[in-house]
C-alpha positions as CSV (number, residue, x, y, z in Angstrom):
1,X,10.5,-10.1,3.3
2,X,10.4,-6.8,4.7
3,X,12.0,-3.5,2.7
4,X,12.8,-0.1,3.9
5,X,12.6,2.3,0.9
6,X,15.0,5.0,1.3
7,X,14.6,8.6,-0.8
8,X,18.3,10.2,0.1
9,X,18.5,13.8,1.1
10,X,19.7,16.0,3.6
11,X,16.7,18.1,4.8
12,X,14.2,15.1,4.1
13,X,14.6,11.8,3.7
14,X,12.0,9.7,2.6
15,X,11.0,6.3,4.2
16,X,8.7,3.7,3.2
17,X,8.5,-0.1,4.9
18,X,7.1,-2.9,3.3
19,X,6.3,-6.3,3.7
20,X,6.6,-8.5,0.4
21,X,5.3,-12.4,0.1
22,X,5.1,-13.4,-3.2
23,X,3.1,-11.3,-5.3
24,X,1.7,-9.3,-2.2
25,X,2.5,-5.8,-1.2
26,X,1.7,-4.6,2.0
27,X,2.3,-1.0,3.4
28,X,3.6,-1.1,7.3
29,X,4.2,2.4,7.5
30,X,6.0,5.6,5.9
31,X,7.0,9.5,6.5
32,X,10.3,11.9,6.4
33,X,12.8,11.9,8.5
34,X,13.3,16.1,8.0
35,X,16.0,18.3,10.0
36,X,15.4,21.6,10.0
37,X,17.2,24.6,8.1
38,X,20.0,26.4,9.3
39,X,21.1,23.7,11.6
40,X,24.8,23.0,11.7
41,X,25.3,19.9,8.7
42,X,27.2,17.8,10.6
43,X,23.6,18.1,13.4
44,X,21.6,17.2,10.5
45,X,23.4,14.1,9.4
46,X,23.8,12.9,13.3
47,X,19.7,13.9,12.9
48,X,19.4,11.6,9.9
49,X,21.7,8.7,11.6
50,X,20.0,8.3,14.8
51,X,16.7,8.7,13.3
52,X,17.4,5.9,10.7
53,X,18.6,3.6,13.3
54,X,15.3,3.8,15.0
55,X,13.3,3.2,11.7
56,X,15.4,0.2,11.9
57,X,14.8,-1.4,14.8
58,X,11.1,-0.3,14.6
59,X,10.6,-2.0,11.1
60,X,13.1,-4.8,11.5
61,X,14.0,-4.5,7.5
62,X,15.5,-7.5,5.9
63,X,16.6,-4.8,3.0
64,X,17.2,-1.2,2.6
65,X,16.5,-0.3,-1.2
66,X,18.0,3.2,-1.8
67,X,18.0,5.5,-4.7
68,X,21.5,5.7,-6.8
69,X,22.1,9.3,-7.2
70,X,22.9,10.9,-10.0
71,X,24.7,13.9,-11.0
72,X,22.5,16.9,-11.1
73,X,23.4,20.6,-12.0
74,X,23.3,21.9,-8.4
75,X,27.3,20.7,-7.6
76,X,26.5,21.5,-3.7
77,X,23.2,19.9,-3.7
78,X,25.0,16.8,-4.9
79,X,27.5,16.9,-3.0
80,X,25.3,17.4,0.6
81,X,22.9,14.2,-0.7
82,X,25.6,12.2,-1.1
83,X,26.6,13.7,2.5
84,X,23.8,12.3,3.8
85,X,23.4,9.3,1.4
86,X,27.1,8.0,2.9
87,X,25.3,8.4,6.9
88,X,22.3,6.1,5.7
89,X,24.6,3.4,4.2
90,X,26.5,4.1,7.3
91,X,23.6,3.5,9.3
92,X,22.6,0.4,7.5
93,X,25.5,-0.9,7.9
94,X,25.8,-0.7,11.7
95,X,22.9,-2.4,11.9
96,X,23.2,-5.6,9.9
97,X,21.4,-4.6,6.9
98,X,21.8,-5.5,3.3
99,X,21.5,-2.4,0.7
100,X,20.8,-2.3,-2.9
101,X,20.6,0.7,-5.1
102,X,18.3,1.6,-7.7
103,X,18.1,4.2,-10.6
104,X,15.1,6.5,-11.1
105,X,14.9,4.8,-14.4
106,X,14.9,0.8,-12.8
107,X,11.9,1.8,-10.3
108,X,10.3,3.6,-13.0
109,X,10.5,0.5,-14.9
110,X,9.6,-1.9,-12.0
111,X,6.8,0.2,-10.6
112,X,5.2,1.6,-13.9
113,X,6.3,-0.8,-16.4
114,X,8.1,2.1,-18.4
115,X,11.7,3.8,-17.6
116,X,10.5,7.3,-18.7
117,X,6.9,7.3,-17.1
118,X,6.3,10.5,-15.4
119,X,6.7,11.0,-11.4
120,X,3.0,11.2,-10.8
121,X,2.4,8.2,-12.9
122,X,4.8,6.7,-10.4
123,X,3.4,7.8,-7.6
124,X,0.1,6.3,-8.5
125,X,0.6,3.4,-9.3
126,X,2.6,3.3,-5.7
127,X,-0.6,4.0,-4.5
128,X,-2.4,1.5,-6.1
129,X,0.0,-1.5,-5.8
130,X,-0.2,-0.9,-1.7
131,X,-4.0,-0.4,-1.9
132,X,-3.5,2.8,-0.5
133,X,-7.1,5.4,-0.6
134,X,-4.1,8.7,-1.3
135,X,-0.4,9.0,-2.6
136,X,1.5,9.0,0.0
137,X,3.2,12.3,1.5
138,X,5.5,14.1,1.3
139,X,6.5,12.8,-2.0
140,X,10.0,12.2,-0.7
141,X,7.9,8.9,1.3
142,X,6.1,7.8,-2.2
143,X,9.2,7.6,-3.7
144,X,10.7,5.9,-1.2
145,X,7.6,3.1,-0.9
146,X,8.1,3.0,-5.1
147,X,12.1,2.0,-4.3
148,X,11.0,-0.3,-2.2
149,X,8.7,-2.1,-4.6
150,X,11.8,-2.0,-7.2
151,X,13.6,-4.1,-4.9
152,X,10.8,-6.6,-3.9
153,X,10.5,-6.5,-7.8
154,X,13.9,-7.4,-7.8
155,X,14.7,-9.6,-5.0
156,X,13.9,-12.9,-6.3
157,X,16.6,-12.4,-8.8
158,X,19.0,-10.9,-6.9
159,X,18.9,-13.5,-4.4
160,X,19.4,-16.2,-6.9
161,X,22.4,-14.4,-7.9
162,X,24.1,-13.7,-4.5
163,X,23.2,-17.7,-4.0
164,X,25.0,-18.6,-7.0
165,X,27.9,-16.2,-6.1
166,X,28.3,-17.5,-2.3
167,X,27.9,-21.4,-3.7
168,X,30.7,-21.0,-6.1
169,X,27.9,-22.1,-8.6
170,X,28.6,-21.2,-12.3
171,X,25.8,-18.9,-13.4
């Protein structure tokens, strides 16, 4: 199965593609998409659109695993992520591909093995689950590679459900 990790935001967005047979990680590539400050918003999101779709048909993802935001103290900040959040599920859509989000707290958990570990403990053991020699940069992309473990994590799970679901099976 192959995941695109997705780290919402507005002047970067974080991307991280994996491939996932069973117990085997493997790291196809990762980066930002960034636009640049002081470009017109509505610029920025077409930016993020058309620069998603290409991660797309590069990486042929099975899945996109994005973060669930959450409601921070920054109302505008919010608001523009979730701006930009809505063009990626957009995106995604368009293009034929399955989403699932994920708390902070659930890839902690999956990645680390504890909801409240600490970002750098996430971001190593990122590193060390894809055998990669650094963490990844900009964090934006290790977090994005950590959501994407979440959902391989995940998957097997949520596929039985969705099985069980489209069957009419009881669960």
């Amino acid at each position: 199965m192959r995941i695109l990790g997705i780290d919402p935001g507005y002047a970067i967005v974080g991307f991280g593609a994996i491939a996932y047979e069973g117990m085997d990680f493997v790291p196809l590539g990762y980066g930002a998409i960034t636009t640049e400050a002081g470009t017109q918003f509505a610029l920025r999101l077409v930016s993020i659109y058309d620069d998603l779709g290409e991660l797309i048909r590069h990486y042929k993802p099975d899945c996109i695993a994005i973060e669930r935001l959450y409601f921070t103290s920054n109302q505008k900040t919010v608001i523009d992520v979730a701006q930009a959040r809505g063009v990626i599920v957009l995106c995604a859509q368009q293009h034929g591909v399955s989403m699932y989000e994920y708390t902070p707290l659930q890839v902690k958990q999956a990645v680390v093995g504890y909801g409240k570990a600490e970002k750098r403990q996430v971001m190593d053991m990122t590193r060390r689950i894809l055998h990669l020699k650094q963490i990844p940069k900009p964090d934006d992309a290790a977090d994005a590679l950590a959501l994407a473990i979440c959902h391989g994590h995940c998957a097997t799970g949520i596929q039985w459900m969705e099985r069980k679901v489209r069957t009419g099976d009881t669960i």
